[in-house]
N, CA, C and O of each residue as an XYZ file, in Angstrom:
520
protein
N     -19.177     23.771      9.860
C     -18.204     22.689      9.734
C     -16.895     23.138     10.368
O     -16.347     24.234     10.258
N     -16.627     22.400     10.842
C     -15.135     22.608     11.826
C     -13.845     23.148     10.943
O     -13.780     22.571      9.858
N     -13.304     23.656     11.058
C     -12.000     24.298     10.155
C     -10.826     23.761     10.938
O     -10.603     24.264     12.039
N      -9.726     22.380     10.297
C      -9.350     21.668     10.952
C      -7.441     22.465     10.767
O      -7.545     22.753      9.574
N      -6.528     22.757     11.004
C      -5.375     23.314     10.975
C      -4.672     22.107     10.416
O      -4.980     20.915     10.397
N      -3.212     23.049      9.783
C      -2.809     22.168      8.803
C      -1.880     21.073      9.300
O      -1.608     19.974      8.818
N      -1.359     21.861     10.710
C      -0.876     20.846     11.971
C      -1.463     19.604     12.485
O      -0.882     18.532     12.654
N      -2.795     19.914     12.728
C      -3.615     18.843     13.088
C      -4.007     17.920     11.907
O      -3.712     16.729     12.006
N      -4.786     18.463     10.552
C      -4.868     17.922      9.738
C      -3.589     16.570      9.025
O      -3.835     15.534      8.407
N      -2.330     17.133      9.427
C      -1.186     16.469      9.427
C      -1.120     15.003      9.951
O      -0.819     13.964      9.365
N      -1.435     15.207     11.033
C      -1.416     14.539     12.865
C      -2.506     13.198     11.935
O      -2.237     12.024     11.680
N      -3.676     13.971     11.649
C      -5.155     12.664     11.251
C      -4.609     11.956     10.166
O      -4.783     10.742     10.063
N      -3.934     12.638      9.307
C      -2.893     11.580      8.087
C      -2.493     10.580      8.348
O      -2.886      9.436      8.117
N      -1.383     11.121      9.033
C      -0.257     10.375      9.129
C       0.987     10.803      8.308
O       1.781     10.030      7.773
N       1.032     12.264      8.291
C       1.986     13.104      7.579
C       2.839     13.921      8.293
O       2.807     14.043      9.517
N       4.009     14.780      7.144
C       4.334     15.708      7.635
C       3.745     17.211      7.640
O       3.331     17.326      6.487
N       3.509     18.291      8.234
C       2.836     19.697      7.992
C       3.504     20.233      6.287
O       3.073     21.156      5.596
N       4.550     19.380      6.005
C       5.066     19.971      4.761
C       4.398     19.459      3.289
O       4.311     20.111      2.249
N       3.852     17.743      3.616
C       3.320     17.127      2.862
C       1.609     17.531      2.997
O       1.038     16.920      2.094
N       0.721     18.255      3.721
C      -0.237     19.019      3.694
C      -0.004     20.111      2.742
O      -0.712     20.260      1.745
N       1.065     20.938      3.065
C       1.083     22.338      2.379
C       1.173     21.354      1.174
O       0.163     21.215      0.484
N       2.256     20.691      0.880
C       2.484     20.089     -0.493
C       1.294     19.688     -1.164
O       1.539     20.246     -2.234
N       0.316     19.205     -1.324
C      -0.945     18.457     -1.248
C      -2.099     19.907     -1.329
O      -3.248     19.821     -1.763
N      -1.601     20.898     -0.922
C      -2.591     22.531     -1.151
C      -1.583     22.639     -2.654
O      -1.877     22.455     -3.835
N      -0.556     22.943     -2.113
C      -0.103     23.785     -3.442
C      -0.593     23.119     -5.041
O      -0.823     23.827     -6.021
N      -0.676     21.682     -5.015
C      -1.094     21.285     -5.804
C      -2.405     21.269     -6.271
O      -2.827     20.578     -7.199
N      -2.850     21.828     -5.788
C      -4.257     21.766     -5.788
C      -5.540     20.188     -5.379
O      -6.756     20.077     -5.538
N      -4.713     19.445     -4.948
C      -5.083     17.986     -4.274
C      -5.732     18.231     -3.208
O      -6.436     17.315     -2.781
N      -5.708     19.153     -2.673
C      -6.120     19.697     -1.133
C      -6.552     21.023     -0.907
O      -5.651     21.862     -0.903
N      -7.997     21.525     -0.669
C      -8.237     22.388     -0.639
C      -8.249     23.493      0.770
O      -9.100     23.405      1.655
N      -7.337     24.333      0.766
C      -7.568     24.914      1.949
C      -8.152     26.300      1.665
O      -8.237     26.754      0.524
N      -8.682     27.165      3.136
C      -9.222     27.954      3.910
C      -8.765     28.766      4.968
O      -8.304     28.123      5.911
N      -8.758     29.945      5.081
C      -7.949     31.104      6.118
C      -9.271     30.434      7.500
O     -10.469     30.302      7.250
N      -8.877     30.240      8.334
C      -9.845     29.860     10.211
C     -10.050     31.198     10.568
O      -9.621     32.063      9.804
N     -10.714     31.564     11.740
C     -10.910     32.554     12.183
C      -9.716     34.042     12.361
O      -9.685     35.270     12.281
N      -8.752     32.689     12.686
C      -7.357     33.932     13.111
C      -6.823     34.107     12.098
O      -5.974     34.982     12.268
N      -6.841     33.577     10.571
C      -6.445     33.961      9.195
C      -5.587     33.232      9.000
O      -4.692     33.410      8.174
N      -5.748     32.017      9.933
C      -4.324     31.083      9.608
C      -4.686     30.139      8.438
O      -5.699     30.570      7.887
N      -4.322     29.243      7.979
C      -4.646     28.189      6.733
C      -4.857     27.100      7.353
O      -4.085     26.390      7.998
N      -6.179     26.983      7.078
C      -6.527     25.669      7.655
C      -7.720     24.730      6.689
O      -7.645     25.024      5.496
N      -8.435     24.019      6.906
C      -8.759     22.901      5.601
C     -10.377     22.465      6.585
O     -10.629     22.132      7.744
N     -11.278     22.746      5.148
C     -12.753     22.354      5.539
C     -12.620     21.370      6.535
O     -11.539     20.830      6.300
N     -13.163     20.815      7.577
C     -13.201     19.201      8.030
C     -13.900     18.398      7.149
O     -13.466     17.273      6.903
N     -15.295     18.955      6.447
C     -15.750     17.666      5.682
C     -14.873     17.323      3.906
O     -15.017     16.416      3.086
N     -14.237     18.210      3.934
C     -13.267     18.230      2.597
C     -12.101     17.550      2.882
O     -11.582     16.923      1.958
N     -11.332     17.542      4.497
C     -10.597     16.519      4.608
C     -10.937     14.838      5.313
O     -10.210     13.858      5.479
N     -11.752     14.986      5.475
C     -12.404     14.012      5.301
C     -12.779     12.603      4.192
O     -12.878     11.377      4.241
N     -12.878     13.569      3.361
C     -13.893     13.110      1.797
C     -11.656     12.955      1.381
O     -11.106     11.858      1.288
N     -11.219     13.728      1.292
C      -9.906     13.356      1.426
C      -8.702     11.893      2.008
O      -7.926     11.024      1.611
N      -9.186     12.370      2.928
C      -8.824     11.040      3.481
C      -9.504      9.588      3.235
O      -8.987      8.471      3.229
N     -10.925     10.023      3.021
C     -11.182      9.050      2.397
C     -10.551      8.179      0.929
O     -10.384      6.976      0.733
N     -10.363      9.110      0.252
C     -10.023      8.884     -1.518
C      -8.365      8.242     -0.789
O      -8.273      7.016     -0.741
N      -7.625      8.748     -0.469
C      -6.373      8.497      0.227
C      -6.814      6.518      0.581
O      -6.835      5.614     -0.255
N      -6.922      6.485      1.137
C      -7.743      5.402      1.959
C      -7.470      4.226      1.059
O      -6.815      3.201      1.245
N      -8.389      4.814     -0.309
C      -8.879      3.536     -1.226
C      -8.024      2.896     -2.085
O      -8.313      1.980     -2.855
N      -6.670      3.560     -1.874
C      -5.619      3.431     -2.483
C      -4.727      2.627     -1.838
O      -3.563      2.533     -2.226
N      -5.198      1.974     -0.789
C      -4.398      0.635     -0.012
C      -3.970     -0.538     -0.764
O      -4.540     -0.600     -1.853
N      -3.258     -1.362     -0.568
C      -2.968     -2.706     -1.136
C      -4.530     -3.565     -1.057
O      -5.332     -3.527     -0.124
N      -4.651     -4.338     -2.366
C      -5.868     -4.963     -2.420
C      -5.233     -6.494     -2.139
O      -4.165     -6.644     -2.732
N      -5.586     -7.450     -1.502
C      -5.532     -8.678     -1.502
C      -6.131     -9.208     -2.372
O      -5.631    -10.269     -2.745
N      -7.338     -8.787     -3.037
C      -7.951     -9.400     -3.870
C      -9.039    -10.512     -3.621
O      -9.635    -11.024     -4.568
N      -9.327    -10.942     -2.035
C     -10.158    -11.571     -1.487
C     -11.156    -10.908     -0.899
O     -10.860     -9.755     -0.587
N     -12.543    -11.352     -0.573
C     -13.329    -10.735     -0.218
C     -13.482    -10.574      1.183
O     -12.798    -11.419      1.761
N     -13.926    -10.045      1.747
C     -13.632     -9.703      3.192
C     -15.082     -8.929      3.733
O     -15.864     -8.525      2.873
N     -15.348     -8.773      4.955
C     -16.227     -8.143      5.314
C     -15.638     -7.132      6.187
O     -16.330     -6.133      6.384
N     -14.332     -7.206      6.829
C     -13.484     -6.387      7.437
C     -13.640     -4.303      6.739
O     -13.787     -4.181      5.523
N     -13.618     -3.775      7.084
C     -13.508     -2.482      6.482
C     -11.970     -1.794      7.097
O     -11.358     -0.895      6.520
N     -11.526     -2.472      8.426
C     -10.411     -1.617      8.643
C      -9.111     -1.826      8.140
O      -8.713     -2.908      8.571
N      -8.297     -1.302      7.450
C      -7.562     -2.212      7.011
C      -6.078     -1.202      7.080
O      -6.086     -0.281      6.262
N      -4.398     -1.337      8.286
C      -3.535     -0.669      8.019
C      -2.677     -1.231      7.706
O      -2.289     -2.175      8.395
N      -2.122     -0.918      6.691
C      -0.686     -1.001      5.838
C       0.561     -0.567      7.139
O       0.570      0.419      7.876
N       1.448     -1.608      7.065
C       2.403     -0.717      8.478
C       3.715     -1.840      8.514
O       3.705     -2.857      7.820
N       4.588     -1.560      9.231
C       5.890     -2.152      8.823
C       6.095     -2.955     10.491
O       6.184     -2.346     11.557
N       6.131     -4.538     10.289
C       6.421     -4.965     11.395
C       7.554     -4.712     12.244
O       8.731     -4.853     11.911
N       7.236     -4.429     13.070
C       8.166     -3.603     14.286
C       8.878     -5.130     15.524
O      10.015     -5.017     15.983
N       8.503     -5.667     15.671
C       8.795     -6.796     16.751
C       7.610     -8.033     16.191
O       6.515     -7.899     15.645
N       8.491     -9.412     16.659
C       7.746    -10.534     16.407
C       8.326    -11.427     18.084
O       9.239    -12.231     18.271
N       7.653    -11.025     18.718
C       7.450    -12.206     20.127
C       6.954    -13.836     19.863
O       5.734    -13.923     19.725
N       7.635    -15.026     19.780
C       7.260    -16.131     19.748
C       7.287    -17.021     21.012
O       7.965    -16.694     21.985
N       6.535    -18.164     20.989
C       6.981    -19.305     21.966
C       6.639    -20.272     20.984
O       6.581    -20.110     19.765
N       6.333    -21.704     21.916
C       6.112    -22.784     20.761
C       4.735    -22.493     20.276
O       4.418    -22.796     19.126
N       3.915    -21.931     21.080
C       2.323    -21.972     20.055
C       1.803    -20.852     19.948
O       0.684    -20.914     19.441
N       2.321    -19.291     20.356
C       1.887    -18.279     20.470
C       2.564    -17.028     19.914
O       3.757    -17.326     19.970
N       2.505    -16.210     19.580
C       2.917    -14.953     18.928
C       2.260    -13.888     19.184
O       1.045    -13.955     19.369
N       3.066    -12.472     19.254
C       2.971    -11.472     19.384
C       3.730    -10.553     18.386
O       4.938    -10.344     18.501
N       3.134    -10.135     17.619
C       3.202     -9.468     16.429
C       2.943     -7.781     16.629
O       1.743     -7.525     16.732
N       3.699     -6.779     16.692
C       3.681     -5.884     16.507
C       4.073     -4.610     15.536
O       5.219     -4.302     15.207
N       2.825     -3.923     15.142
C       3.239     -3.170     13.732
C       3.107     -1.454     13.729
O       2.184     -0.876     14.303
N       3.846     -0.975     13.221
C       3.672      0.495     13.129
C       2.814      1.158     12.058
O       3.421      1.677     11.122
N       1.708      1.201     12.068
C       0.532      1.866     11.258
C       0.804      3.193     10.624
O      -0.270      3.507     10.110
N       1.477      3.918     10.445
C       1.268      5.702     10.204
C       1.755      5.699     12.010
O       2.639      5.054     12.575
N       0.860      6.605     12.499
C       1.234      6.959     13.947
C       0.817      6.319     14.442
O       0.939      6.714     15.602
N      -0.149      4.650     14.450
C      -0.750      4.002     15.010
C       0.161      2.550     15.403
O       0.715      1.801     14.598
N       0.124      2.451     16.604
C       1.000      0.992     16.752
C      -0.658     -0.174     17.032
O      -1.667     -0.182     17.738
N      -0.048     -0.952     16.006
C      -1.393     -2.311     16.007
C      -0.563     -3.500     16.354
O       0.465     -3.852     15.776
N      -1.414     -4.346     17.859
C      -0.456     -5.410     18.352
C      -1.552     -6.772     18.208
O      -2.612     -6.735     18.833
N      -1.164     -8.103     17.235
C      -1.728     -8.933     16.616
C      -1.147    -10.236     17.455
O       0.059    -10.477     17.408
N      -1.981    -11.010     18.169
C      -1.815    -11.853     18.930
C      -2.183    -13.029     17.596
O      -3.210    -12.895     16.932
N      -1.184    -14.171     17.338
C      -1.914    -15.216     16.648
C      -0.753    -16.267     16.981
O       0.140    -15.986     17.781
N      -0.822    -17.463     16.333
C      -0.158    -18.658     16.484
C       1.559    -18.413     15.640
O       1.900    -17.710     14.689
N       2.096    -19.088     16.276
C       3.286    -19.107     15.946
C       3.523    -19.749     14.843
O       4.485    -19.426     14.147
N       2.605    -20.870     14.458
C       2.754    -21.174     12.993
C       2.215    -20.017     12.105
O       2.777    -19.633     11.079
N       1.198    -19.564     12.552
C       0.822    -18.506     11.112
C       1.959    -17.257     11.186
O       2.182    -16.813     10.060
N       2.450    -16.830     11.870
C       4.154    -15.575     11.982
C       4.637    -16.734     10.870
O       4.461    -16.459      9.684
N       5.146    -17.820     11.166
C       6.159    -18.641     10.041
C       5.741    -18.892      8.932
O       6.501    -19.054      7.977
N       3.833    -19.011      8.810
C       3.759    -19.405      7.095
C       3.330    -17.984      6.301
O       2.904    -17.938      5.147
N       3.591    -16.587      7.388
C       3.068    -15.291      6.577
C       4.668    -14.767      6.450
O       4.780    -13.909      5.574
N       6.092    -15.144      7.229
C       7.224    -14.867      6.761
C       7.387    -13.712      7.552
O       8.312    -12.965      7.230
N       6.680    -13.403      8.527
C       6.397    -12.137      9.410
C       7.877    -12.240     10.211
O       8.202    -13.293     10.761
N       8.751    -11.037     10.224
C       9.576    -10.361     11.039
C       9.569     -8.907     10.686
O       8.945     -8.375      9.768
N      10.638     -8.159     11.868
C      10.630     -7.282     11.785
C      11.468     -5.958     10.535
O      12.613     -5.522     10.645
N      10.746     -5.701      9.760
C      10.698     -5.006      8.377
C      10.295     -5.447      7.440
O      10.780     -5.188      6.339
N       9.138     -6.361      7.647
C       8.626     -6.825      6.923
C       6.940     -5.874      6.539
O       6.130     -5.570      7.415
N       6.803     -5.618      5.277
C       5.465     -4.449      5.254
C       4.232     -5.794      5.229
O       4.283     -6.779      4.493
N       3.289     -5.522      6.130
C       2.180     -6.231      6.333
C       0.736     -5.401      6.434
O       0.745     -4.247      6.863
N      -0.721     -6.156      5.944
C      -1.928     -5.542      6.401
C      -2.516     -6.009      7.417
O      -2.824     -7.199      7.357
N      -2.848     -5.260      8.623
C      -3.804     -5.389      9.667
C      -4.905     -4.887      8.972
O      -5.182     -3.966      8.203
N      -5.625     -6.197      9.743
C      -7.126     -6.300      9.242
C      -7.898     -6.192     10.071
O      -7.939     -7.362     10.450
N      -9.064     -5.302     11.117
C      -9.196     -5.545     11.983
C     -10.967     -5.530     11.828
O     -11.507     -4.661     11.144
N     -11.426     -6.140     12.240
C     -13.105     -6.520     12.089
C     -13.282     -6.121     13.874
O     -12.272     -6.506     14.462
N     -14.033     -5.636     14.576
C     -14.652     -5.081     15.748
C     -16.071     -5.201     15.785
O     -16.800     -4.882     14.845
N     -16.504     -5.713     16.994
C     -17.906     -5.023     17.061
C     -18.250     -4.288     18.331
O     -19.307     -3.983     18.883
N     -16.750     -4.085     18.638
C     -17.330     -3.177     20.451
C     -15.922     -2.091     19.187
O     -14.971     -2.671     18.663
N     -16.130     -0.950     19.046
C     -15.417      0.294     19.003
C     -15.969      1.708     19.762
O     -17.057      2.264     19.910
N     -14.898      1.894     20.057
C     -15.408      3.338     21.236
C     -15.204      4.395     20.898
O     -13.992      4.494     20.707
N     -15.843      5.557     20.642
C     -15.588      6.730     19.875
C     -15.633      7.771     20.709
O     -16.557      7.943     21.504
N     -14.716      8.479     20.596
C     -15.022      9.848     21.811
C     -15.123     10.964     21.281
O     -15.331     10.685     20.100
N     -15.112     12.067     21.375
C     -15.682     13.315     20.680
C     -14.685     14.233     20.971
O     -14.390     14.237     22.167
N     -13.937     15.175     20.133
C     -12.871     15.534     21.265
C     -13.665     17.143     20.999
O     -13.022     18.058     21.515
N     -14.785     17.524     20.366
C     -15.262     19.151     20.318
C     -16.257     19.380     21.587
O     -16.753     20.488     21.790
């Protein structure tokens, strides 16, 4: 299993390297010395981590078939009369939501406003980076 660093492990969060260590010291997070004796964290333990992290999102309370779901703070709202461009800051992820200009006005959407992207896919592309 891959031994992921506490830098990188950081990076897959959406944290700081201080809120990792923070998250070991507590014992919330289990880490591991890597080859060079540095501290670094199982991959399938941060994983199973990030997962539990995860489930702790805002619930709408509706049912959905969607699984992706980011919490993120609207960053820009582009309008015309029938179109919108909605852009949000995810963690380190920027998510850009094309919809109607009436639905920006009846969801109250501007910028600092905290919103969920919901995103349902059936083409996703995965690359391997080992």
């Amino acid at each position: 299993m891959p031994q992921i660093r506490i830098s990188d492990a950081a990076k897959f969060l959406g944290v700081s390297d201080d809120t990792v260590r923070r998250w070991i010291s507590s014992n919330a997070l289990e880490s591991t010395e890597d080859a060079s004796g540095r501290m670094a964290i199982d991959g399938r333990r941060l994983a199973e981590f990030a997962r539990d992290q995860a489930k702790s999102l805002p619930d709408s309370g509706s049912l959905t078939s969607a699984r992706n779901r980011f919490v993120g703070l609207v960053t820009a709202v582009k309008t015309d009369a029938v179109m919108a461009q909605v852009d949000m800051q995810c963690g380190p992820f920027r998510v850009v939501s094309l919809m109607s200009t009436e639905a920006v006005e009846e969801l109250e959407l501007e910028p600092g406003s905290v919103a969920v992207a919901i995103v349902k896919s059936t083409n996703v592309i995965i690359e391997s980076l080992e």
